[in-house]
N, C-alpha and C positions, 0 to 999 in steps of 0.2 A: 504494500500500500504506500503509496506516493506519501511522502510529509505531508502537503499541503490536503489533501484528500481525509486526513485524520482531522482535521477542522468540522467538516461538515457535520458528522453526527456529536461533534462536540458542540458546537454552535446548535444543533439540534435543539440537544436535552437543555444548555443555557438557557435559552430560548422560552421555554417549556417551566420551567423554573420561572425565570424572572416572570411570566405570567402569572403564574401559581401566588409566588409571593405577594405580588402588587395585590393581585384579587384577595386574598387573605389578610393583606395590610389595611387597605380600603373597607374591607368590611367590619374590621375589629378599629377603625376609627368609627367608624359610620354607628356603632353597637355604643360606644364609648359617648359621641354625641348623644344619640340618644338617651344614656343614661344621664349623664348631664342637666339635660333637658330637663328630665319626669322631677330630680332634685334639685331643680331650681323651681322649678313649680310647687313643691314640696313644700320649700324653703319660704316662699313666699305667701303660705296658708293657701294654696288657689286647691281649688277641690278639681280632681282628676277622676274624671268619668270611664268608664270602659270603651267608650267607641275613640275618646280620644290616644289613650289608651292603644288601639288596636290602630290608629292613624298615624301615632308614631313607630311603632313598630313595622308597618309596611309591608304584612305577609299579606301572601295572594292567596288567595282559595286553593283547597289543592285541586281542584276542574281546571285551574288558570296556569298551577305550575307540573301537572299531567301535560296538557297539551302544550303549550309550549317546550318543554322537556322531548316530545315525543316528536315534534316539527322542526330542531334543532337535531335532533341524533339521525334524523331519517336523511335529513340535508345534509349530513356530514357525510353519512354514509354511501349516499348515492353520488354526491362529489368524489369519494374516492373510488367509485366503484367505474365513473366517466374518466376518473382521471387514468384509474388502470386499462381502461380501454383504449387509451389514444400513445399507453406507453410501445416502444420498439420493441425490448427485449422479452420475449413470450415468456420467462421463467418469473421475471417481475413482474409482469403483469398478472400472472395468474394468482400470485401473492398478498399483490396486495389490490387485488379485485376480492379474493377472499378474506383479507382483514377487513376490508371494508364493507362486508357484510353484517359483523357482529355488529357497530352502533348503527347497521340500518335496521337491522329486527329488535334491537335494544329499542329504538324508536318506535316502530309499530307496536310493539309490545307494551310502548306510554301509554300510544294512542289507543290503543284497545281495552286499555284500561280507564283510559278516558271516558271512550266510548260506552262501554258497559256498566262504569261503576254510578252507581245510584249515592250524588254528592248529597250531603245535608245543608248545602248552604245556598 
């Protein structure tokens, strides 16, 4: 293997990381603001309702993070599935046409979960 050629699946996984982290970093500020928040409201006697409550917190229903989970892994999966279609060398491509079938059934599998499950909200 070339020197210069050991870079790329190092730059890969860096790559892959430094996403990781940011997204982990951001959200444990974002979690910290909000704790902040609910103790200064606290702090100042203000009465803290439960819908406020559930407005600071920012979760989505789980109907809302099924399907979108399930239309993000479907779309990854069938990018890689076009990408291995258009590669030259037949041993890669059939590779990684078959890795990128696991987040496309991982996806359908949101979505049919989506579809089927009887939400309560």
């Amino acid at each position: 293997m070339n020197s210069v050629e050991i870079f790329i699946p190092i730059t890969m996984f860096l790559a892959i990381a430094a996403v990781l982290i940011t997204f982990f970093y951001y959200s444990k500020k974002n979690k910290e603001g909000i704790q902040q928040t609910i103790r200064h409201s606290i702090d100042q006697g203000q009465s803290l309702t439960p819908e406020l409550l559930e407005k600071l917190a920012g979760t989505h229903s789980p109907r809302v993070k099924d399907l979108r989970r399930g239309v993000v892994a479907t779309a990854i999966g069938l990018a890689g599935f076009c990408a291995g279609l258009i590669m030259d060398e037949p041993d890669a491509r059939v590779v990684f046409m078959m890795l990128s079938l696991f987040p496309m059934f991982v996806g359908i599998g949101f979505l049919l979960v989506w579809k089927l499950n009887r939400y309560n909200d």
